[in-house]
C-alpha positions as CSV (number, residue, x, y, z in Angstrom):
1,X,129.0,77.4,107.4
2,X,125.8,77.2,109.2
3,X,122.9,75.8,107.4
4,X,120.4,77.4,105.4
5,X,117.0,77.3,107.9
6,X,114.8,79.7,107.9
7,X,116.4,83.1,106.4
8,X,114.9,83.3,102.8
9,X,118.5,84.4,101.8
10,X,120.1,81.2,103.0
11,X,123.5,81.8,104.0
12,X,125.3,82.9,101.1
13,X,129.0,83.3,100.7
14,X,130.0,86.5,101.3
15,X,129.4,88.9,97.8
16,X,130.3,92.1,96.2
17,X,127.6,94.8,97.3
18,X,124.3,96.1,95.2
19,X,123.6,99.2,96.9
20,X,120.9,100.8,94.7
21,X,118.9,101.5,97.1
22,X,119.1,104.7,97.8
23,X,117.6,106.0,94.9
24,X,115.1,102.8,94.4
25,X,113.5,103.0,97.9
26,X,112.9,107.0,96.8
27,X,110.4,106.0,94.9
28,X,108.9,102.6,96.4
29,X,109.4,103.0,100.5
30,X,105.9,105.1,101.0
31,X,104.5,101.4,100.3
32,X,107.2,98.5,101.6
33,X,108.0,97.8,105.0
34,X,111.7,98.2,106.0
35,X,114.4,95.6,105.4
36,X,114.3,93.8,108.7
37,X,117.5,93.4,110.5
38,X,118.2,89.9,109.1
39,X,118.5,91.2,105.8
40,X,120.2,94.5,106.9
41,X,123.2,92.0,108.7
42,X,123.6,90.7,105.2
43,X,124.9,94.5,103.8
44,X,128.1,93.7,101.9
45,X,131.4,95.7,101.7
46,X,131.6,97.7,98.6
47,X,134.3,99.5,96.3
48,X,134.4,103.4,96.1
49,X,134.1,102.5,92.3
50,X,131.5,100.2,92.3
51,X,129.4,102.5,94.6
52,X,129.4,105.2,92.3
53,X,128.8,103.7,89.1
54,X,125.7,101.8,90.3
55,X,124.5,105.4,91.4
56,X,125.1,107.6,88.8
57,X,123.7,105.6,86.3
58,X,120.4,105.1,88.6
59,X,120.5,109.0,88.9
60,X,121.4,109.5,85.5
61,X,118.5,107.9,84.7
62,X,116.3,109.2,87.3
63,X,117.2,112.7,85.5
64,X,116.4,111.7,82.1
65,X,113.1,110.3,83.0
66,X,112.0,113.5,84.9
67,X,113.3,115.7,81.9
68,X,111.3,113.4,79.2
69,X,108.4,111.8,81.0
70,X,107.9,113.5,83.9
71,X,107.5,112.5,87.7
72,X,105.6,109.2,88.1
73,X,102.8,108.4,90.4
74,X,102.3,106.0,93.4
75,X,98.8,105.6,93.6
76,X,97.6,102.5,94.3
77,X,93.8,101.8,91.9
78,X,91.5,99.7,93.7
79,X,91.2,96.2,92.4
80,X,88.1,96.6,90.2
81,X,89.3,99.4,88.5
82,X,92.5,97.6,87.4
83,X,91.0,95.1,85.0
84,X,89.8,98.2,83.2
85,X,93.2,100.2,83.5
86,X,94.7,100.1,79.9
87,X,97.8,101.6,81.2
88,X,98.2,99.4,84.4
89,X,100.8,99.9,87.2
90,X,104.1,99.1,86.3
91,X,106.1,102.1,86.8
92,X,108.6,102.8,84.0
93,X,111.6,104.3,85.6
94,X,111.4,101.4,88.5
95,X,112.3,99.3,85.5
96,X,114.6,101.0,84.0
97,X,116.5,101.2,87.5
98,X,116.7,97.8,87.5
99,X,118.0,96.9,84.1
100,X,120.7,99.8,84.8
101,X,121.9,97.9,88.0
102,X,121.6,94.6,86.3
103,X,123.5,95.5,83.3
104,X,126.2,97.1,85.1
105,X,130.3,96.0,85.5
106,X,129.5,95.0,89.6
107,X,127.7,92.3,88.1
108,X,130.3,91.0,85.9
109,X,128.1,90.5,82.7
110,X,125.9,87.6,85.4
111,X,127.7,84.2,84.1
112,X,125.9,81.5,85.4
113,X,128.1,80.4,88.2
114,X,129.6,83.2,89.3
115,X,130.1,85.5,92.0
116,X,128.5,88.3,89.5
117,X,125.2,86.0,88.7
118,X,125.4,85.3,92.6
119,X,124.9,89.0,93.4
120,X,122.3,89.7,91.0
121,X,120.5,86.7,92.6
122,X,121.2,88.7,96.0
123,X,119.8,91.3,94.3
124,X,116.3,89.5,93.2
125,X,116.1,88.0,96.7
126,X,116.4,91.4,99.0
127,X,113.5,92.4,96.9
128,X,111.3,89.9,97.4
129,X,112.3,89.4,101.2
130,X,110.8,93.0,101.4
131,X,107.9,92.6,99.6
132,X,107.1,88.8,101.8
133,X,107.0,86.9,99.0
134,X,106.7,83.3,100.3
135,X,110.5,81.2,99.6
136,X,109.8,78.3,97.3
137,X,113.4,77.1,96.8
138,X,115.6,75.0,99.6
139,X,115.3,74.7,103.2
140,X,112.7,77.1,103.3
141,X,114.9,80.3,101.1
142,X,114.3,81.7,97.7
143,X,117.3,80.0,96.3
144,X,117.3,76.4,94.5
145,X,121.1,75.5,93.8
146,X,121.9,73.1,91.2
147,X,125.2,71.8,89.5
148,X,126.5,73.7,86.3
149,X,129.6,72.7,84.2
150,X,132.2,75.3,83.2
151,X,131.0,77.6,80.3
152,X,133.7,79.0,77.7
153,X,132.7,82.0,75.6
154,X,132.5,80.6,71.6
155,X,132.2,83.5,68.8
156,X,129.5,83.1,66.5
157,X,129.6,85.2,63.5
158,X,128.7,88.7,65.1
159,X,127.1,86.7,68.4
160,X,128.8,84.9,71.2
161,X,127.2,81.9,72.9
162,X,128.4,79.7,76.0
163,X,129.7,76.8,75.4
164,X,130.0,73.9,78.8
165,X,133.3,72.5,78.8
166,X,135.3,69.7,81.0
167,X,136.1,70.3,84.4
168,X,134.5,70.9,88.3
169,X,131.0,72.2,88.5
170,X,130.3,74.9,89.5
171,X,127.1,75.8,91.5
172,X,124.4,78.3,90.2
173,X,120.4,79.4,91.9
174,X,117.1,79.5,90.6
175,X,115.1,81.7,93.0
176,X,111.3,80.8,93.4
177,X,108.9,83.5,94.9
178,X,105.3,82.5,95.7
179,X,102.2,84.8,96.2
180,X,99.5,82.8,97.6
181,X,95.8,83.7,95.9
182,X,93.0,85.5,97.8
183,X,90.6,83.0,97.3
184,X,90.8,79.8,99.1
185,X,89.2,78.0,96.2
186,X,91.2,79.1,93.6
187,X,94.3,79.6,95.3
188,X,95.9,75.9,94.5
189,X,96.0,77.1,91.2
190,X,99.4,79.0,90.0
191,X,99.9,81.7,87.2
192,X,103.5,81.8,86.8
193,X,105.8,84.5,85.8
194,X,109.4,83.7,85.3
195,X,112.7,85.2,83.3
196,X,115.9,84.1,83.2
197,X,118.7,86.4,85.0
198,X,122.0,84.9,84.1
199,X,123.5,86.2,80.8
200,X,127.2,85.8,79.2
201,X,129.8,87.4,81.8
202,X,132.8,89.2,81.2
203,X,135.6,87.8,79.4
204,X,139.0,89.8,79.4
205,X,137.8,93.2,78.4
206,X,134.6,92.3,76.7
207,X,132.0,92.8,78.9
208,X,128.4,91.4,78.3
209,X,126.2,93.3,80.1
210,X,123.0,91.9,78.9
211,X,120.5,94.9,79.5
212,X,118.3,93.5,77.0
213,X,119.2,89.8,77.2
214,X,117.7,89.5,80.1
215,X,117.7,92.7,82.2
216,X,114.4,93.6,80.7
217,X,112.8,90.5,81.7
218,X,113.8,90.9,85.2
219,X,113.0,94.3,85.6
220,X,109.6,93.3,84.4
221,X,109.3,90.2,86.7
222,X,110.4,92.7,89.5
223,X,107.6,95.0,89.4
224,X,105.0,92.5,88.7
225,X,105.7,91.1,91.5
226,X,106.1,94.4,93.6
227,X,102.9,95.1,92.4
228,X,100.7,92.2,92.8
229,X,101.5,91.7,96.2
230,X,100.0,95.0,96.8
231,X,97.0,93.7,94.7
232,X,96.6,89.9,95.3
233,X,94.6,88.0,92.4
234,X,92.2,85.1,93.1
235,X,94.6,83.0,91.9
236,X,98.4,82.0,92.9
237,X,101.3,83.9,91.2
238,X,104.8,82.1,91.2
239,X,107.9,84.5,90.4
240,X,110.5,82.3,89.2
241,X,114.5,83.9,88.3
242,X,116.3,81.0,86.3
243,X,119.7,80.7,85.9
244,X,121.5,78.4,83.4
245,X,119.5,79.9,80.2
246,X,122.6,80.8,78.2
247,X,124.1,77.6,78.6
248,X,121.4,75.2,77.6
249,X,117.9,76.0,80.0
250,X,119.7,74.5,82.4
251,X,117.7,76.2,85.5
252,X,114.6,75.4,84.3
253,X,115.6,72.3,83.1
254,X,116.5,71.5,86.7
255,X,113.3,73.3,88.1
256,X,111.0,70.6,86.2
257,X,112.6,67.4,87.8
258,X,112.6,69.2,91.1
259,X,109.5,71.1,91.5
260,X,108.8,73.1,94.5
261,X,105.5,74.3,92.7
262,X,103.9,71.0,91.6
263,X,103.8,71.0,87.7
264,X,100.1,69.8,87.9
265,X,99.1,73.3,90.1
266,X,100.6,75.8,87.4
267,X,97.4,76.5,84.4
268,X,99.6,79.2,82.8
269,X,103.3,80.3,82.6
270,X,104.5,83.4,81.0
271,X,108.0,83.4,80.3
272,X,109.5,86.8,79.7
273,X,112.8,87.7,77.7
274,X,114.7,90.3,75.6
275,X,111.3,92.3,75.5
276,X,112.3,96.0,74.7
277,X,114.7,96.5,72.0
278,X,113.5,97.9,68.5
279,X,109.8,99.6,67.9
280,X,107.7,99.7,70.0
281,X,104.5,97.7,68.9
282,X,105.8,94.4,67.9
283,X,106.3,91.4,69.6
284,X,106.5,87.2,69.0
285,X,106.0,84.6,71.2
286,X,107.4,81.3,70.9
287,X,105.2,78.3,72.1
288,X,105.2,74.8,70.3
289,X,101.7,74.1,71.4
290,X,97.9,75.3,70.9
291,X,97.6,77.3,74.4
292,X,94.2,77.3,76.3
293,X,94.5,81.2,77.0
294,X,95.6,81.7,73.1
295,X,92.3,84.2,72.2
296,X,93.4,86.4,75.4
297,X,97.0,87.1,73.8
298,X,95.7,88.7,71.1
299,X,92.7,90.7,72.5
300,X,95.0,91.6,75.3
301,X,97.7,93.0,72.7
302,X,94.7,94.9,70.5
303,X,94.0,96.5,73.7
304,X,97.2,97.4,74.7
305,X,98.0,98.9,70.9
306,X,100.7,96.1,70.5
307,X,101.0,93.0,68.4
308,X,102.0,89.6,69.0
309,X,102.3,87.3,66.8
310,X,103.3,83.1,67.0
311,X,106.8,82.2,65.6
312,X,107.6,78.4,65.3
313,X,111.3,78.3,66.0
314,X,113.0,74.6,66.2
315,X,116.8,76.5,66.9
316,X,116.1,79.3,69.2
317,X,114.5,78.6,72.4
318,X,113.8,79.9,76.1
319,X,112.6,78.4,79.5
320,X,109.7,77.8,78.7
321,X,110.1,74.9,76.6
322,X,110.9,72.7,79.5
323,X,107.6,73.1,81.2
324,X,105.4,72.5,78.0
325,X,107.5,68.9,77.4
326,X,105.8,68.4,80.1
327,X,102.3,69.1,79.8
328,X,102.4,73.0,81.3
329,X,100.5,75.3,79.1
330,X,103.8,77.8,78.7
331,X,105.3,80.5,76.4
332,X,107.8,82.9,75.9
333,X,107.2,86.2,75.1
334,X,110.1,88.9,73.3
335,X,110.9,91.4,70.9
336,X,109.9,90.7,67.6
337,X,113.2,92.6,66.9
338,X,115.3,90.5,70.1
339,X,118.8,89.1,67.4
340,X,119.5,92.7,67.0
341,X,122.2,93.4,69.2
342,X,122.1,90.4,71.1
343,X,125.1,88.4,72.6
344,X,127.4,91.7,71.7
345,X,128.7,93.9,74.1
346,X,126.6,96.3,72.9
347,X,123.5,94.7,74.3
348,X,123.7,97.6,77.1
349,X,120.8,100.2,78.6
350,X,120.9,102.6,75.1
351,X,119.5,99.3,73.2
352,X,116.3,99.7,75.6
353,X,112.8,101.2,74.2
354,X,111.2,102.9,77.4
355,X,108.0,103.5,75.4
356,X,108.3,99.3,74.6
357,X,108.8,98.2,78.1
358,X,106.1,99.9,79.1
359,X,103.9,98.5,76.5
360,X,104.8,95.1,77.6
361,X,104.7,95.8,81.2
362,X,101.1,97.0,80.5
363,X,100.1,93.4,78.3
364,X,102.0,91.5,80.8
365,X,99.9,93.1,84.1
366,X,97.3,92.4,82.1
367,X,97.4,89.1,80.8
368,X,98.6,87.6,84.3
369,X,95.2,89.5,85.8
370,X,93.1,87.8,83.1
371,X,94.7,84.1,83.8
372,X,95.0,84.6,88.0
373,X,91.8,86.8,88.7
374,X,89.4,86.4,85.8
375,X,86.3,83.7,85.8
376,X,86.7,79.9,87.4
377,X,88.4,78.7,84.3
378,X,91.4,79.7,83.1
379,X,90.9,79.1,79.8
380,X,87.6,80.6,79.5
């Protein structure tokens, strides 16, 4: 196996397919260059069966969407306006795309350390090839490999966690995505935006599709990023994908002793997961210290007709506790409703609020515009 150099996919074993595209790049080619031919050589062989469930549930929901909320629009706002834009431009049914491919059997419930997570990391990675965000992982790729033990499936009541166990490690990716900042005096500084993509796999014939847990938070991580890089902020934007969350924030763990982003560049991080189950105003955030950007959650949220409110929460926790041990100013964002549902094999695409996602797609463009674009000080 050759070495990694300078493709941003690295030279990954070979992988089941994720061919979404058809109906994805319907909506999103008028503004993305093609895949260039690097990427195109790395099309993977894929299963009648496969194939068509990844489509018919993009077209299924493609469908829907039309029937209930009617075609979307691609026009791009000019910069100014967006700070004013209430509704911003994250585009609903792009998300809900995603989660549907995320959350579906191809990708084997995305068990850190497995060929399933390894395609959805495939997945991430085409994307941002295609939009040119820089690679921030190794040897110059999106994808930062670390060791992960072997994970058992424990029952907990009406949840399941992972559990590690004895035996070889296994190998599972972060992927780091990095949109340099327009101005050259600000630029040094870094917003980031990360989620975690693994979830709990399949085991026998329970399957753990985690459209919630954490399909949302990708699909929202994906079309920030899509977005910003066709409206760059003064600021830096990093686009981090952990992997290792279920088992113990192991990916980010990993990320903050070996940090392609210095720590000391990043004023803000935004960690998003399990975001759109339940109604569709309230959220939480989890974050064990005072924030410098705390007064912008809330206004934000008040204009966005959603609330957030702080829980303090010394059992459950997400990646962005790893980064505020040390010294990042960092939080999670989720559901106020997120248990319900969550680690059961019903955490699948029917548990999703459109009207919610949206909501927090709309804070989330926001928030990241007031921290990356707004004034000389980020907590200001």
């Amino acid at each position: 196996m050759t070495g990694k150099g300078n493709n941003p996919w690295g030279e990954r074993p070979p992988r089941a397919p994720i061919d979404d595209e058809e109906t994805y790049e319907q909506k999103v080619r008028p503004a993305e260059k093609a895949p260039s031919s690097q990427v195109s050589r790395r099309r993977f062989l894929v299963t009648g069966v496969a194939t068509a469930a990844l489509s018919l549930t993009a077209l299924g929901w493609h469908f829907g969407r039309d029937f209930f909320y009617g075609p979307t629009s691609e026009v791009l706002m000019p910069l100014e306006a967006m700070a004013q834009d209430r509704q911003g431009p994250c585009d609903l049914a792009v998300m809900m795309d995603h989660i549907a491919t995320l959350s579906q059997p191809a990708f084997e419930g995305r068990l850190a350390g497995t060929a399933g997570e390894a395609r959805a990391g495939e997945y991430i990675a085409r994307l941002w090839e295609r939009w040119d965000l820089e690679p921030r992982g190794d040897a110059a790729t999106y994808f930062q490999t670390f060791a992960i033990p072997p994970l058992t499936l424990i029952e907990d009541g009406e949840r399941a966690r992972l559990q590690p166990t004895a035996g070889p490690s296994n190998v599972a990716d972060n992927l780091i995505g990095f949109l340099p900042g327009r101005d050259p005096f600000l630029r040094q500084q870094v917003v980031v935006l990360s989620a975690h993509y693994d979830h709990l796999g399949q085991w026998g014939n329970r399957f753990y599709g985690g459209a919630n847990d954490n399909g949302s938070g990708v699909a929202l991580l994906l079309e920030l990023a899509r977005q910003m890089t066709q409206r760059r902020p003064r600021r830096s934007v990093a686009f981090i994908a952990f992997s290792g969350e279920e088992a113990g924030l192991l990916g980010s763990r990993h990320y903050v002793n070996h940090a392609s982003i210095p720590l000391e560049h990043m004023v803000a991080l935004i960690n998003l997961d399990t975001l759109a189950n339940g109604n569709a105003e309230d959220f939480i955030y989890w974050s064990a210290n005072a924030l410098p950007w705390q007064d912008k959650i809330h206004a934000i949220a008040e204009d966005c007709g959603i609330r957030i409110n702080h829980q303090s929460t010394d059992r459950n926790s997400s990646d962005h506790r790893p980064f505020e041990e040390k010294g990042v100013p960092a939080m999670t964002i989720l559901s106020n409703q997120w248990l319900h549902k969550n680690h059961t094999v019903d955490d699948d695409i029917s548990l999703i609020n459109p009207e919610k996602l949206q909501k927090i797609a709309n804070w989330t463009w926001q928030m990241t515009y007031a921290l990356a674009d707004d004034g000389d000080n980020v907590g200001g």
